[in-house]
LUMNUTOR-189419 format. One record per residue (C-alpha): x, y, z. Coordinates in steps of 0.001 Angstrom, whole numbers, plus 500000, padded with zeros to 6 digits. Example, Ala and Ser with C-alpha at 12.3 -4.5 7.8 and 13.67 -1.06 7.14 Angstrom:
pt xx->512300&yy->495500&zz->507800
pt xx->513670&yy->498940&zz->507140
This chain:
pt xx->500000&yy->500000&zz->500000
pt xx->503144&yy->502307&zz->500781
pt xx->504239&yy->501466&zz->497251
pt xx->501089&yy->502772&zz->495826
pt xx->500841&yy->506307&zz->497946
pt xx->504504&yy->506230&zz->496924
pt xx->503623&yy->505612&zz->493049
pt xx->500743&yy->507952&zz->493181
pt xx->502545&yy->511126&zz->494867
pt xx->505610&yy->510482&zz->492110
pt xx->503243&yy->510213&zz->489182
pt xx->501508&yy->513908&zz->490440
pt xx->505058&yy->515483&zz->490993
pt xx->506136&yy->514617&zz->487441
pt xx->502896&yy->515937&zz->486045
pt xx->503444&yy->519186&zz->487787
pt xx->506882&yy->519335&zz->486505
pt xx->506353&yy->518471&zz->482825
pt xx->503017&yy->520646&zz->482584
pt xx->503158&yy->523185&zz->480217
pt xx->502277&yy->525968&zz->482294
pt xx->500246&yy->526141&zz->485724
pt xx->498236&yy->528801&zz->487426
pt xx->500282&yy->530855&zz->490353
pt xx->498981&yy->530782&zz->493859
pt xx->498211&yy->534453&zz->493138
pt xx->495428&yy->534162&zz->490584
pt xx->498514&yy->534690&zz->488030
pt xx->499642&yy->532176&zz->485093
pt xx->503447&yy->531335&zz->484969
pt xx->504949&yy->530332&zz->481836
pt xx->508566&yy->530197&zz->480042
pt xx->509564&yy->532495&zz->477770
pt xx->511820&yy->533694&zz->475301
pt xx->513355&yy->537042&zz->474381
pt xx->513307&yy->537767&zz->471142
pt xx->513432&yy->540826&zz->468608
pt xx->510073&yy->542197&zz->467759
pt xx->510433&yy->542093&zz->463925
pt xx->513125&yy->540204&zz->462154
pt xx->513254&yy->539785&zz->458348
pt xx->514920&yy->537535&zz->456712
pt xx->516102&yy->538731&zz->452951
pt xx->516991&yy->536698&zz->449431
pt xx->517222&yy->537427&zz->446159
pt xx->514683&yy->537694&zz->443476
pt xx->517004&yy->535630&zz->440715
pt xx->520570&yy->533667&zz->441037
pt xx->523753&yy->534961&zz->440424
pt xx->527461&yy->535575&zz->441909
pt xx->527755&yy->537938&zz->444930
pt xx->529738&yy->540817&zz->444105
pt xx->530129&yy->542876&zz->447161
pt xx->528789&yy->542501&zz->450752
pt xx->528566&yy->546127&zz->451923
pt xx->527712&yy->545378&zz->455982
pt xx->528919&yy->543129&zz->458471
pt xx->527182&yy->541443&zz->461337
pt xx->526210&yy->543505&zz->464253
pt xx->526088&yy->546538&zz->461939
pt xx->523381&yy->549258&zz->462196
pt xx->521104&yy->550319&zz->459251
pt xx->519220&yy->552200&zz->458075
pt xx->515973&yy->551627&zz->455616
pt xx->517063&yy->551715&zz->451900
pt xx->520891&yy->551244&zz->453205
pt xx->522099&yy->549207&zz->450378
pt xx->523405&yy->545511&zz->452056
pt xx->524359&yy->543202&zz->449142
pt xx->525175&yy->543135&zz->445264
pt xx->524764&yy->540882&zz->442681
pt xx->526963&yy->540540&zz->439740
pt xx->524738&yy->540961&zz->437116
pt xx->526773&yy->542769&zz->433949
pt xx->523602&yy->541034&zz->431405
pt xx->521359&yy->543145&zz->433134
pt xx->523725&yy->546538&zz->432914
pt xx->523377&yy->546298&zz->429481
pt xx->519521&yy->545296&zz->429383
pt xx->519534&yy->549192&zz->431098
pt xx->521689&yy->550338&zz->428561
pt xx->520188&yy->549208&zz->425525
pt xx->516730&yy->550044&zz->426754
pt xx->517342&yy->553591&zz->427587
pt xx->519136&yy->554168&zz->424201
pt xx->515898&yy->552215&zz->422558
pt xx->513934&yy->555231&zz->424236
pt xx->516131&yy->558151&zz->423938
pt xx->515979&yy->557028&zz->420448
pt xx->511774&yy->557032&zz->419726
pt xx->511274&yy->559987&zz->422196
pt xx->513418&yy->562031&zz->419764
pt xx->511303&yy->560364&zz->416846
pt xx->507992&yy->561276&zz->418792
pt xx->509119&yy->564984&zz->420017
pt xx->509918&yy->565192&zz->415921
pt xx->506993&yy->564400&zz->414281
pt xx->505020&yy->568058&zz->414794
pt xx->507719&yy->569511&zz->412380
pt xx->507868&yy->566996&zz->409438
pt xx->506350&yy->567667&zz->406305
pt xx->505355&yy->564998&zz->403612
pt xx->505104&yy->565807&zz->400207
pt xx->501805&yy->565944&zz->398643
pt xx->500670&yy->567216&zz->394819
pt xx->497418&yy->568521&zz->394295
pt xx->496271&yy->569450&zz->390897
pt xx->499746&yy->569374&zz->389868
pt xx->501243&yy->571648&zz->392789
pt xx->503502&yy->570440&zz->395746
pt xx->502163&yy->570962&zz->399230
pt xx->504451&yy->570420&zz->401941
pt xx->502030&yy->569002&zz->405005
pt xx->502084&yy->568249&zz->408194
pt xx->502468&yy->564737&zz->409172
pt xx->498993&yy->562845&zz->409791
pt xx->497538&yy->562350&zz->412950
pt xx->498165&yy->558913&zz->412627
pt xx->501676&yy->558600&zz->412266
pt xx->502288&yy->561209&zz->415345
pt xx->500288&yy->558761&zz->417668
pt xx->502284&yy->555941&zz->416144
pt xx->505422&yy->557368&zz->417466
pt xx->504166&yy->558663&zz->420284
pt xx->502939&yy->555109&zz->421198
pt xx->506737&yy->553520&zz->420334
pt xx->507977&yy->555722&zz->423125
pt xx->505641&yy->555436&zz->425700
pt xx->506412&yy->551490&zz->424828
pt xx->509946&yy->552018&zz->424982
pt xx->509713&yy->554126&zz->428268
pt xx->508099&yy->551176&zz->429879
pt xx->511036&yy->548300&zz->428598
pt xx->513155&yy->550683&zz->429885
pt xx->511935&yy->550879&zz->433218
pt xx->511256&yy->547202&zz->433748
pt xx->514853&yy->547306&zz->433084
pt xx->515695&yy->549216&zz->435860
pt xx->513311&yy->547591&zz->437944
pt xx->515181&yy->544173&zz->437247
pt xx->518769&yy->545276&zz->438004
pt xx->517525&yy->547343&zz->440820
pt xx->516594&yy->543691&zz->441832
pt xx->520272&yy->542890&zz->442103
pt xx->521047&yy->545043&zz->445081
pt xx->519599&yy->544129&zz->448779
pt xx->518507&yy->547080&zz->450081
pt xx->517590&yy->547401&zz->453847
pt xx->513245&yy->547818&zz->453998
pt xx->513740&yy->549042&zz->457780
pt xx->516217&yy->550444&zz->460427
pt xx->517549&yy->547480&zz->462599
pt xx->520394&yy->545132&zz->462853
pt xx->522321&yy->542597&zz->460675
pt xx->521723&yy->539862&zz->462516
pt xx->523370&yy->537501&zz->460497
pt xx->525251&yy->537380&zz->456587
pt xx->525118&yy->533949&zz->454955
pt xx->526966&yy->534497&zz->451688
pt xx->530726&yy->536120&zz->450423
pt xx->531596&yy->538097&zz->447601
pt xx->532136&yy->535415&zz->444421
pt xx->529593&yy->533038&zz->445935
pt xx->526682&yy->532111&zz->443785
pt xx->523246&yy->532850&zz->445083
pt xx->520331&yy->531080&zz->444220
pt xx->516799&yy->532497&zz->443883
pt xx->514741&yy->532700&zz->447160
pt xx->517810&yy->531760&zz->448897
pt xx->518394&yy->534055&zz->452408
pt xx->521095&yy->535753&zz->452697
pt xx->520873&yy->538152&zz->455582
pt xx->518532&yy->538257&zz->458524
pt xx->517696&yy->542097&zz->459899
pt xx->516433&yy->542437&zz->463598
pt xx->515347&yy->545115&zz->465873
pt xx->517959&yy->543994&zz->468675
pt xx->516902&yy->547851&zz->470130
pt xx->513259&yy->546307&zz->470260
pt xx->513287&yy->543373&zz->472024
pt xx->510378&yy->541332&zz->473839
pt xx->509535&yy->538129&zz->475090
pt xx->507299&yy->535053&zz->473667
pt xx->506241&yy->531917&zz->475566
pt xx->506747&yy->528472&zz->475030
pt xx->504641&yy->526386&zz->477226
pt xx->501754&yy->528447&zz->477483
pt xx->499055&yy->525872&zz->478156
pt xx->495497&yy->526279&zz->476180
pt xx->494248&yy->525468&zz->479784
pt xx->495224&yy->528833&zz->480535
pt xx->495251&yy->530852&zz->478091
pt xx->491462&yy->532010&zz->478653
pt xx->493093&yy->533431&zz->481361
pt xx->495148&yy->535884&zz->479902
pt xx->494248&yy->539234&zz->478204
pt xx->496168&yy->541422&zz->475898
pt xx->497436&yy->544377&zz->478395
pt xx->497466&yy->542471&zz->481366
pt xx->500877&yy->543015&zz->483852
pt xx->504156&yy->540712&zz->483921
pt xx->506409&yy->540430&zz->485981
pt xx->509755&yy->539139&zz->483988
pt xx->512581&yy->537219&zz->485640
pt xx->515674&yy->536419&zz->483590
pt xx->517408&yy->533697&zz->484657
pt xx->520788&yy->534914&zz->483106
pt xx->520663&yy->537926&zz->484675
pt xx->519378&yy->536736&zz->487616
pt xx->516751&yy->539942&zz->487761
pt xx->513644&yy->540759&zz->487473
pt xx->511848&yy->543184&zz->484834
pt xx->508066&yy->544158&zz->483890
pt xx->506293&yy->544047&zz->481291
pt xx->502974&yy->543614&zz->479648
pt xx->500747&yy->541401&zz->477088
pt xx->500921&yy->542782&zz->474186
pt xx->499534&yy->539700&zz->471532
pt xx->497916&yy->536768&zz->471559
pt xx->498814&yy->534159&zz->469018
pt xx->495133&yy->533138&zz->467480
pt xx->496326&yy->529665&zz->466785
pt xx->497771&yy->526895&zz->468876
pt xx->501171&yy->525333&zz->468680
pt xx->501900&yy->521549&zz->469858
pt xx->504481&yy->521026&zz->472329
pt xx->505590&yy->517491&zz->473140
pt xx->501975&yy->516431&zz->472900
pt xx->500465&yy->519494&zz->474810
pt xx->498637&yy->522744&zz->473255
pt xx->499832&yy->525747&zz->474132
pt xx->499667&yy->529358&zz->472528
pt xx->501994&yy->531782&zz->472320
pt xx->501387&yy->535126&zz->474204
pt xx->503797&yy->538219&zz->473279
pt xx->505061&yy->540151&zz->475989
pt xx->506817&yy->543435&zz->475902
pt xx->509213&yy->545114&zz->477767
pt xx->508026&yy->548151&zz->479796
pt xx->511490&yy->549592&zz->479566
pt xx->514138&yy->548180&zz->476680
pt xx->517351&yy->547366&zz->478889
pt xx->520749&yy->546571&zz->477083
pt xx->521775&yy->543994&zz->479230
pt xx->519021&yy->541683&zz->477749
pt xx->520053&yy->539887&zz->474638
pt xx->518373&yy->537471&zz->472493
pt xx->517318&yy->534181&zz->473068
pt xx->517706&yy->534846&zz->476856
pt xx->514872&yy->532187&zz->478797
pt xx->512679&yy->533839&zz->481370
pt xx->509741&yy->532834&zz->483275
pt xx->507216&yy->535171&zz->483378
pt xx->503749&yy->535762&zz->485807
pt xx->500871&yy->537289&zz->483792
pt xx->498516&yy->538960&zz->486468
pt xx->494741&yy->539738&zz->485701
């Protein structure tokens, strides 16, 4: 009988210690947690080619439209080229046309006339067309150049210069390491009707061996699975942004009422 109370009392220790999350004495829910940046982007290239200069370094700041890396794409160079020739070419043709004459005889006299309608809006209609290739030109090797869509960090460069990038491949991650905040991992859906979007945290860091506030600040709207248990994530931010706290630091945080 010993052996059973023994069993029984083991069995509801584990449980407690392999539970996701559990409800605080206090009315509060206590979960792990994770700090993390509040936006990070990772970046890739639109088409494949060889790297041909890396313009940042890790741990860099930025700044949106900072140029990070560049493709060597000399193919497309001249695709720029040879379009805006093409249209410096027909918008001379178009801006032209007003002050051509054609030759016409009427009842045996020459009449020098203006050009017909027609043929004006033909060339005006080859430039416009040529205005666009050119463009799309531009637009295409512009796509050989990673520019930077938002002031953060360079979290992390995956390529050299002479490398060959594929398409879609990522080749630098950006974060907000100035922005950071915390996300939970264990979160149990038990609980989670429990906890509201504002609500008070209290943050302790077991790295720094300190504690920090904070508040809910998101809700994920769908669960996550978590060695066989539900759990949601809940997005917590910082009340005050302290350098000390780095990413991927673990916490356990109390989320009051």
């Amino acid at each position: 009988m010993k052996r059973f109370y023994r069993s029984v009392i083991l069995t509801a220790m584990l449980a407690l210690l392999v539970s996701p999350v559990f409800a605080a004495q206090d009315g509060g829910v206590v979960a792990s947690a994770v700090v993390v940046p509040a936006q990070i982007t990772r970046l890739s290239f639109l088409h494949s080619a060889l790297v041909k200069e890396v313009v940042v370094k890790e741990g860099d700041n930025v700044t949106a439209g900072q140029n990070l890396v560049t493709l060597n794409t000399p193919e497309l160079e001249y695709s720029v080229v040879a379009a805006q020739e093409d249209y410096r070419s027909k918008q001379a043709n178009a801006v032209l046309q007003p002050y051509k004459r054609v030759l016409d005889i009427r009842k045996g006299k020459k009449f020098w006339d203006v050009v017909p309608p027609e043929v004006r809006q033909r060339a005006d209609a080859q430039a416009a067309s040529a205005q666009a290739a050119f463009e799309i030109a531009q637009a295409s090797l512009a796509q050989s150049t990673l520019v930077a869509p938002l002031d953060a960090n360079v979290a992390s460069i995956d390529v050299v210069p002479g490398e060959f990038v594929q398409k879609n491949q990522v080749v630098v991650i950006l974060a907000t390491l100035n922005n950071l905040q915390l996300e939970t991992t264990d979160l149990s859906e038990r609980d989670i009707s429990a906890v509201k979007v504002g609500a008070p945290v209290d943050i302790f860091i077991e790295a720094l061996n300190e504690n920090f506030t904070g508040k809910v600040v998101g809700i994920a709207p769908k669960a996550d699975t978590m060695g066989g248990d539900v759990v949601f994530k809940v997005t917590i931010a910082f009340d005050k942004q302290l350098k000390n706290v780095l990413w991927g630091m673990t916490a356990e945080v109390t989320i009051g009422e």
